[in-house]
C-alpha positions in Angstrom: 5.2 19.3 3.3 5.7 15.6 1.8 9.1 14.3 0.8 9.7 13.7 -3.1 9.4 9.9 -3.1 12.9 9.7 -4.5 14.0 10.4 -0.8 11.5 8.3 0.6 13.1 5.0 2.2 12.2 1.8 0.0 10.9 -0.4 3.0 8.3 2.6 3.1 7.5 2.4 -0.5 4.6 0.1 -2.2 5.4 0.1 -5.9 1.9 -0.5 -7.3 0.6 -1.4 -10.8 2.0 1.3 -13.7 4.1 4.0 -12.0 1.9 4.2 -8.8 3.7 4.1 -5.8 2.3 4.5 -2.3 4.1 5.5 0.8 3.3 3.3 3.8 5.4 4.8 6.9 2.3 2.8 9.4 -0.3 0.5 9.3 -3.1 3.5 9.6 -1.6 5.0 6.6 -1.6 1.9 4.6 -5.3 1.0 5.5 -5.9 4.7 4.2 -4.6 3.7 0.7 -6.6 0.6 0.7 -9.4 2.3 1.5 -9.2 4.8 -1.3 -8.3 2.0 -3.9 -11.5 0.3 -2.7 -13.8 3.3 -2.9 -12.2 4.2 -6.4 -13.1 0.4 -7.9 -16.5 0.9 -6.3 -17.2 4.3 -8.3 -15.8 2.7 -11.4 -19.2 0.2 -11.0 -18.2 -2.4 -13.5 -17.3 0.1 -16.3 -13.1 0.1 -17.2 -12.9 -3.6 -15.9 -8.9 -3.2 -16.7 -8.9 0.2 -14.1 -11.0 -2.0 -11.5 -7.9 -5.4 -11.6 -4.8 -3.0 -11.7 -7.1 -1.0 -8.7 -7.5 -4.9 -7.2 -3.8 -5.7 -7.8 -2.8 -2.5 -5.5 -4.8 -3.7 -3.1 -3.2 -7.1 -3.2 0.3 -5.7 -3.2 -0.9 -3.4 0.0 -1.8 -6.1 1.8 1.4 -8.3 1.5 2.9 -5.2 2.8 0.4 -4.9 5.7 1.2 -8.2 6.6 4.8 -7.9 6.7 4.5 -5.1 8.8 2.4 -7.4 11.2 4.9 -9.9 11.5 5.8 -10.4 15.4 9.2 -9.8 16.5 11.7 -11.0 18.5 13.2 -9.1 21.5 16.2 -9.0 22.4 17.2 -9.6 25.9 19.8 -7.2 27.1 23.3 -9.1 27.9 
């Protein structure tokens, strides 16, 4: 069962375009979303222009996220 998104914690959370928000717990998860977004913006085929740019701005919003999650970290050396 899927936790409300209330309970969700916000470094998880992708607050998209509209009330849209997508839960990213990993980076296989947050490809998934992507990939949805850009099938749904291919099936709209150029019809609701307005759908396919808030679809788009997901996808940019995703991404940011995608790369934050990629950023290299430093380890700490034990003392």
């Amino acid at each position: 069962m899927l936790a409300p998104v209330t309970l969700l914690d916000p470094l998880r959370l992708v607050h998209g375009t509209g009330s849209d928000r997508y839960d990213c717990p990993d980076l296989a998860t947050l490809d998934r979303h992507i990939n949805q977004l850009r099938r749904r913006i291919a099936r709209l085929g150029g019809r609701l222009p307005a759908a396919a740019e808030a679809h788009r701005a997901d996808i940019d919003r995703l991404l940011d996220h995608r790369s934050w999650l990629t950023l290299p970290t430093l380890r700490r050396s034990a003392a």
